[in-house]
Every structure is written in structure tokens, then in C-alpha cells.
N, C-alpha and C positions, 0 to 999 in steps of 0.2 A: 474615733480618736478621743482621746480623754482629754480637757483642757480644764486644769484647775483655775481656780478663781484670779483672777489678773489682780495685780498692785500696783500701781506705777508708784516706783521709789525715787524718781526724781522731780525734785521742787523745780521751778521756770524763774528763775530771778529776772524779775522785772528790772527792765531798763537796762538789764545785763548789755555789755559789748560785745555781738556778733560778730565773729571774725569770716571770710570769704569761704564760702560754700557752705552758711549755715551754722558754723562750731561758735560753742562760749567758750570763755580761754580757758584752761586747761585747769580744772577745779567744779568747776561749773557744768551744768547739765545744757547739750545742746538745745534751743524754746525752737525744736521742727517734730516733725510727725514722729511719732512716738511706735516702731515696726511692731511690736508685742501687742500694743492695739489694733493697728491694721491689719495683724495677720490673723487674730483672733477674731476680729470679723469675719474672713473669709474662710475659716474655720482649718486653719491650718497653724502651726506655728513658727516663730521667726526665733533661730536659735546662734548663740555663740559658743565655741568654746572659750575656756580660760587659762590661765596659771594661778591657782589656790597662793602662791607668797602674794601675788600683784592685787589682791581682793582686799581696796581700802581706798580712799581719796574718789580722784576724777573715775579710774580705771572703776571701781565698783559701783560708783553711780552709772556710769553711764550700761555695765555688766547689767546689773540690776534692774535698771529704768527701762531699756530699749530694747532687751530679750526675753523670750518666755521659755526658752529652755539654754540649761546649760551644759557643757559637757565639758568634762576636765581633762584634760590636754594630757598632762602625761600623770595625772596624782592615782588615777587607778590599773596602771599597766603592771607587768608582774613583777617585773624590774623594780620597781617602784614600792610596791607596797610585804614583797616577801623577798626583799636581797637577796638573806641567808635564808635554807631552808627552816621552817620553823619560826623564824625572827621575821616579825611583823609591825610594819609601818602603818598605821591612817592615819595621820597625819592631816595631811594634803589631802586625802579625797573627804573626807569627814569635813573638813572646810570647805568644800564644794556642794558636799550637801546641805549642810548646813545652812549655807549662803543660798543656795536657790530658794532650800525651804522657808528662809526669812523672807523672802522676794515672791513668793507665791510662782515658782518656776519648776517646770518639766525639769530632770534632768535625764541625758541618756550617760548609759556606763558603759565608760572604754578602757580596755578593751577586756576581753576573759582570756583568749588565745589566740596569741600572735606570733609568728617567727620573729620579731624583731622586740629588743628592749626587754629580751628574757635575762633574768637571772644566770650566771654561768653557771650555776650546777643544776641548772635546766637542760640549758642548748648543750653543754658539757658533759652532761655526764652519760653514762655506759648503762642504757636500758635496755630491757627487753621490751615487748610489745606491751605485756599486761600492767608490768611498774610502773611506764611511763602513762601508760592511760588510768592507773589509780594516783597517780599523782596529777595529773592534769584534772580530771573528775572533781579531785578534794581540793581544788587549788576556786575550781568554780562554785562548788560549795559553802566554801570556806568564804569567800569574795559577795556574790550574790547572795549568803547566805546572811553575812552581815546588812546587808541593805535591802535585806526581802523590803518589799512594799512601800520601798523610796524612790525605786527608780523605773524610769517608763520604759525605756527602751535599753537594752543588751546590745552591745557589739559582742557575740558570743564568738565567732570565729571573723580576723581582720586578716585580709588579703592574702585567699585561700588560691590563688591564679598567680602563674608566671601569662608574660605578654600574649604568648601565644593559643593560649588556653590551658596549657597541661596545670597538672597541679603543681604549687610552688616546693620545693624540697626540703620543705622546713623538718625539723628534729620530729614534730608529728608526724606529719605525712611519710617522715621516710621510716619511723619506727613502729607506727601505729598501721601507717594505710589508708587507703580513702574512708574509713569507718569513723575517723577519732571526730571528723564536722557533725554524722552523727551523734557519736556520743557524746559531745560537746554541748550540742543542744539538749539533749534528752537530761543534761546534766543540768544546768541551768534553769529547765521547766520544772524540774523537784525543787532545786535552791529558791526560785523565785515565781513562784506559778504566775502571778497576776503581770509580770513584766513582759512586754513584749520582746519577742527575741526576732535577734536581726543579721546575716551575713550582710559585711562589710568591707569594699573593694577600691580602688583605685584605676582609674583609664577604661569603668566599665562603662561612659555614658552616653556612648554612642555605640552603634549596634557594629560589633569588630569580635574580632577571633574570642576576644577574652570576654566580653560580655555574655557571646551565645555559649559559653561554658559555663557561666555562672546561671543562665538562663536553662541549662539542663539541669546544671545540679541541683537549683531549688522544682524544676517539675519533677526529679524523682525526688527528692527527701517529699513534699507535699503526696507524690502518688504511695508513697511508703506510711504516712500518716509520720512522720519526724515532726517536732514540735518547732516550727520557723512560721514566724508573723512576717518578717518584712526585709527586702531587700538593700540597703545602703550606698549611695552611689557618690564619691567622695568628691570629686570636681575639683581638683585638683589642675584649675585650667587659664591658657595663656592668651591675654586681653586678641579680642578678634577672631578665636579658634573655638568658639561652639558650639559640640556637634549640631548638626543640621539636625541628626535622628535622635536629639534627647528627649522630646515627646514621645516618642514613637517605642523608644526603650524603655521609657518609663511607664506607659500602657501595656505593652508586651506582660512586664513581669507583672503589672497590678491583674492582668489577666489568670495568673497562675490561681490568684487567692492569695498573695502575699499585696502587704502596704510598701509603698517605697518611699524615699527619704532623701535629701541631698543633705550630705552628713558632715563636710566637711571641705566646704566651698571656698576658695580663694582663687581670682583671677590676678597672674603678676603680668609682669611687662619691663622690656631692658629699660631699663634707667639711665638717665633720669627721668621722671615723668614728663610727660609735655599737654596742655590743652586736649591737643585729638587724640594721645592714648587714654587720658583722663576720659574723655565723652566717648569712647570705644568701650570702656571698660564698664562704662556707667552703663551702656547698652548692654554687655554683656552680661552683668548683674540681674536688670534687669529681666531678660529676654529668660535667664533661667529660673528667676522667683517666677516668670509667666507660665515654665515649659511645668512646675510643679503645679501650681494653681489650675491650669488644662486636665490634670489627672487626678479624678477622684481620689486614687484613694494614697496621693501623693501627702505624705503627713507633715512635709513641713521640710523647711532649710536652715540648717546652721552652716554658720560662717565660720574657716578655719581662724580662730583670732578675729577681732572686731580691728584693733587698731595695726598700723605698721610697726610699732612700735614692740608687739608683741611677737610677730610672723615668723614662721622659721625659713622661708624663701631665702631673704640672702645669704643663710648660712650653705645653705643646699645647691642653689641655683645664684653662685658669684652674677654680678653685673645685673642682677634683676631685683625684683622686687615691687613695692606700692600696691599689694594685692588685696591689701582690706577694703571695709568700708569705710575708716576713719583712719588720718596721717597720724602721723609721729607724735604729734603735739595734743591728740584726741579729739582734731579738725572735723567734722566729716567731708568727706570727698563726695564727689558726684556720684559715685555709684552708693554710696548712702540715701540720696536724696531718687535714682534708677530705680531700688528697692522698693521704697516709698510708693514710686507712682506703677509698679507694679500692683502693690498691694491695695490700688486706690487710691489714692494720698494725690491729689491735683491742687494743691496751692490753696489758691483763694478760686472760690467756685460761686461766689455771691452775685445776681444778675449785675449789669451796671448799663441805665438809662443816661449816663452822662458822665464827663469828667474831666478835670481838669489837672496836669501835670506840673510843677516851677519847680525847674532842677537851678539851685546857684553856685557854682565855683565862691566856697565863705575865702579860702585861700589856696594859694599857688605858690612854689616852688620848682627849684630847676629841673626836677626828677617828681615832683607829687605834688598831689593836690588835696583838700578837703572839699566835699558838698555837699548839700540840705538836699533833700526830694521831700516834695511836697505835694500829695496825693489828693483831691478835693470830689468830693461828690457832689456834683451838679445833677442830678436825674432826681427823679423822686421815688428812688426806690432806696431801703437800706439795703449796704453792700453788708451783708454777715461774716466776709473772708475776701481777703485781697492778694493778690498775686501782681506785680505788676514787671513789666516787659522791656526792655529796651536795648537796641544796638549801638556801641561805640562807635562813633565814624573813623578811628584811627586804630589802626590793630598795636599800637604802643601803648593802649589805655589798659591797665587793670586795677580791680577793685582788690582791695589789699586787709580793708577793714570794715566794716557797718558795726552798726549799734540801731536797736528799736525795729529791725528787718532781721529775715533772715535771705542771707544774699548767694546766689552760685553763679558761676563763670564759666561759659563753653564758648572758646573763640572770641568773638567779639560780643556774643549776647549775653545779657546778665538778665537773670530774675530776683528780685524780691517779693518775697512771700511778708504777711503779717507774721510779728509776736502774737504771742496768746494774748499779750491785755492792749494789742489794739485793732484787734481786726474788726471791728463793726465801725461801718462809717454810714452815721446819718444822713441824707438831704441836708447838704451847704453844711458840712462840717468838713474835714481834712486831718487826716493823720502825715507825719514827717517822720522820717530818718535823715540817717548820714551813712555817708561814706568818706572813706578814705580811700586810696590810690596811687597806682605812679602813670606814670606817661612818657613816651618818647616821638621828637618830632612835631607833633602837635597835640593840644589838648582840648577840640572842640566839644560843645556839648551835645547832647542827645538831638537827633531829630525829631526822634517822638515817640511814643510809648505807648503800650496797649496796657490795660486793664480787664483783669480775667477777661485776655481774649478780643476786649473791647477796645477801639483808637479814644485815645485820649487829647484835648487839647493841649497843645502844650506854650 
């Protein structure tokens, strides 16, 4: 897998105001683990798609800062960039590339041939077999041929399967024939040799009627010598529901001699959110940044949309929604932080030979509160990164706001993780935050808290 040189484009403002689960307010770049880093460790990459207008303010730092590949949502589909035949848009995808290549980022290109988001005098019009496959040909040509040697990965044919395996009966398949994924590809490897080309699917990610179709047609396009790098597996999936056999399908096809990909990842959930779908969804996240990272020659996951605020779920699926890694306000959610500790990313991992905790209510109100945590290294070892741990005694307690921490909330547990410019704590030195909060019923304090892992006095 090719991974160009990483950048991180987001600055960490000091002293910034943490909001609950880790986010700086809406402007500002989140100070938590940084996934483009993590996952380029692990030698995979951690991808988002975008919308090319939204590429500016908070939305582009964090686009920028927190992914290593991007893919543009709708700026390269056909609809999109050739309306009228002949009459041609880049616009929009030229701003996508553009922006990755400022960012030092992968991009993959979606799609070349799709049944949906066609032009009407595409799906429209009156072909014969050869017309429409010299138009489809020139159409990928024309497309991949502008962007030879900028882009990594081709969605060259998207969701070539109805549910049940047959083929979908889009305007190719029914004029062309099972031939034109062929000549699709074979199209695409002249326009763009160096890019890897990829079939690209929906509900294939557990092993069901429609995957072991897509699991035949890439062993014969491979036993034919067709030119197909890697399979795309879109994940398109609802918090609590995934598949058991997504390892096991995603081995299967790395078995062929193709790479595979989770290409376009969102877990939603009926709405409104609540705590346990939050920490469901965060497992789920994570569980399949794991099920990728298990398979060699698994190359990486994009997230459909980073934030809520971008997603197409509630247009699609009324009453649902919350299926990113980051809310409405470009918060990150827990399953941002599921990612994270998939990719490695465990908080503060610093030994700790001692420690001492003073949480103080500074003030109180009828509905909220403020408080100091007050963190102390009694051991004699320096902690290099701190994480620290603790349960609410009242399930009315939530943290609402931090500054100088990075803070998340599952049920009654909260962690705070360091900022970047205070995580090393000396022997008999102490770093501090705050938080803010509401409460109902009562508002006692913590009983006690651990440090990376470690009980602390409190």
C-alpha cells in the first residue's frame, strides 16, 4: 500500500476549552489522538469522505488534520461532473484534490460507473450495446484520465449486485451485459495505470447471498487476468448489528489476490441518541477498524462523512441518524475516541508508582456545577501521559464541559485523557482541569479514581 508523507494540519491551541467527549468548540481542532497518525502506524490508512463546498473553517481542519485519505462524496459521480453530454463540470472534484494534495492525503475516486446519479441522457437514452459501451469507456477515460497519477484508488464499478446476488439492472447491465465490469476495468487500467482499481458494494460485509456473488465475480475477472486490485466493502451499518463474519469475508476475498477496504463506513441508530447507543456504536466503530487491521491486506477505512452534521442517513433513513465519528457541532463522539483505541491510541500509558486525586465542587447550582481535578504525582517515576478514571455515584451527574483535559462519558464513567502540553507529570508536581456539568437529585463527589489504570488517593 502506498502511504505518502503525513502532515498534520491541525494546530492544538493551548488551554483551548474541551468540550465532553474530547471536542474544541467548533473552530478549533480536537487536542486527542490524531487517527492519520495512528493508522499510518499500523500501516493502514484512516479515511473520510467530504463535500468540496463544506472545505473551509472547523469542517477542513479537522477533514485535513484527522484523515489520510479522502474521498469526495458526490464532486466525481457522472451526474456531477458531465450533466450535459459533452458539458463538463470539475469544479468540485478539483477541490478535493486539490485539498488532499495540500494535506499530504490519499484520495480514492468515486465513482466511474454507477446506476444511480447518472446524467438522464445516460440512464435515458436509446442504446445499443456498442454506443453505450463507447460511451461509458470515454466517459472513464475522460475522468481517470484527467487525474492519471493523483489518485490511489478507483471505485470503477459501484454496486454491481441486487440483494440477492443477481446482477443489479442498471442501463449497463441491461444494454451491455455482464461484460461492460469488464470493460470498465480494462478501461480505467489504460486511463490510470498506477491507480488501483476497486469493485465497490453495499450489504456485502458479511458472508450472505450478495457477497458470495461479488466473491465469484472477482475470482473470475482475477482467473481471466481483468485488471482489479481490490474489493470495497461499504458498511453501511446499524449501531449493534456487525456482521460476526466481517473478518472472515474480508480474508476470503484478500485470498483471491485482491486488497480490500471499508470504503464507506457509518453506524446510525434511531434517535435520539442515548449513552448505551453512544458506547454501542463506539464498540462498533471500533470492532470494525479491528476486523480491518486482522487482515493483511485490509488497506484502510473511510468513514462515510466525519461529522452528523454532513451524513446523508436522516435524509434516507427518517428517525435515525448519529452515525459519525463527530456530532453536529464537530464534537467528537465516543466512537471517535473506539477508533482511536483500535488503532492503539490508550490515553495516558505513563507507569504511575503513586498518586494522589482533589476533585472540588468551585460552584453549585440548582441543575449544575463547576469543578477542579487535581491530578498529583506522588511515586517516583515521571508519568509521560495520563489518563485518569472515575465513576459518578449518581447516574444524574453529566460532564457537559472540560478545558485543560480531554473528557468522554459512558454511563456513569468518565475519562480524562492529558492535553498535548500537559501530559508529563513529574515526582510531587500535579497537573489540573475543570469541568463543568449538570446533576439531578444529588451531586456527590467521586469516590475515587484510577490513573492509567493505577488507584489513586483521593
Amino acid at each position: 500500500m502506498k502511504v505518502r508523507n503525513l502532515r498534520r494540519a491541525v494546530c492544538a491551541a493551548a488551554a483551548a476549552a474541551l468540550l465532553v467527549a474530547g471536542a474544541a468548540p467548533a473552530g478549533h481542532a480536537a487536542d486527542g489522538p490524531v487517527l492519520r497518525e495512528l493508522a499510518a502506524a499500523k500501516g493502514v490508512y484512516y479515511g473520510t469522505a467530504v463535500t468540496a463546498s463544506k472545505l473551509s473553517g472547523a469542517y477542513a481542519s479537522l477533514a485535513g488534520g484527522q484523515f489520510g485519505s479522502i474521498t469526495p462524496g458526490n464532486e466525481m459521480k457522472w451526474g456531477s461532473v458531465e450533466p450535459a453530454r459533452g458539458s463538463y463540470d470539475w469544479s468540485g472534484a478539483d477541490a478535493v484534490v486539490d485539498f488532499a494534495e495540500a494535506h499530504g492525503q490519499q484520495v480514492r475516486g468515486h465513482t466511474l460507473v454507477w446506476h444511480s446519479q447518472l446524467p438522464g441522457w445516460v440512464s435515458g437514452g436509446s442504446w445499443t450495446a456498442d454506443a453505450l459501451r463507447t460511451v461509458m469507456t470515454g466517459h472513464i477515460a475522460t475522468e481517470a484520465g484527467r487525474y492519471q497519477g493523483r489518485i490511489d484508488h478507483w471505485d470503477v464499478v459501484n454496486e454491481p449486485f441486487d440483494e440477492d446476488g443477481t446482477r443489479r439492472p442498471s442501463v449497463f447491465q441491461t444494454v451491455i451485459g455482464d461484460g461492460y465490469i469488464e470493460d470498465a476495468l480494462r478501461a480505467a487500467r489504460a486511463a490510470d495505470p498506477a491507480a488501483k482499481l476497486y469493485l465497490n458494494d453495499y450489504n456485502i460485509e458479511g458472508v450472505n447471498a450478495k457477497s458470495d456473488a461479488m466473491y465469484e465475480l472477482v475470482k473470475s475477472l482475477k482467473a481471466r487476468g481483468v485488471p482489479l486490485d481490490g474489493v470495497g466493502l461499504q458498511a453501511h451499518l446499524i449501531v449493534g448489528q456487525v456482521p460476526a463474519t466481517l473478518r472472515a469475508n474480508l480474508q476470503r476475498f484478500a485470498d483471491l489476490g485482491v486488497d480490500v477496504a471499508i470504503t464507506e463506513l457509518d453506524i446510525r441508530m434511531p434517535l435520539p441518541a442515548t449513552d448505551a447507543k453512544l458506547a454501542q456504536q463506539k464498540a462498533d466503530y471500533k470492532a470494525v477498524t479491528q476486523a480491518c487491521l486482522a487482515v493483511a491486506r485490509c488497506a484502510g477505512v473511510t468513514v462515510w462523512g466525519f461529522t452528523d452534521a454532513d451524513s446523508w442517513i436522516p435524509d434516507v433513513f427518517p428517525g435515525q441518524g448519529a452515525a459519525t465519528p463527530y456530532d453536529e457541532g464537530l464534537r467528537p463522539k465516543p466512537a471517535y475516541f473506539g477508533i482511536a483505541e483500535a488503532l492503539g491510541w490508550s490515553g495516558g500509558t505513563g507507569p504511575v508508582t503513586g498518586c494522589a486525586v482533589t476533585y472540588t465542587v468551585q460552584n453549585q447550582w440548582s441543575t449544575g456545577f463547576t469543578a477542579q481535578v487535581t491530578v498529583r504525582n506522588t511515586g517516583s517515576a515521571t508519568i509521560p501521559g495520563w489518563r485518569l478514571g472515575w465513576s459518578w455515584p449518581s447516574s444524574g451527574q453529566r460532564v457537559t464541559q472540560a478545558w485543560n483535559a480531554t473528557v468522554t462519558q459512558s454511563g456513569t464513567a468518565v475519562t480524562a485523557a492529558n492535553a498535548s502540553y500537559n501530559g508529563t507529570i513529574a515526582p510531587g508536581s500535579a497537573v489540573g482541569f475543570g469541568v463543568n456539568g449538570t446533576w439531578s437529585g444529588s451531586n456527590p463527589a467521586p469516590a475515587g479514581f484510577t490513573l492509567n489504570g493505577a488507584a489513586c488517593s483521593a
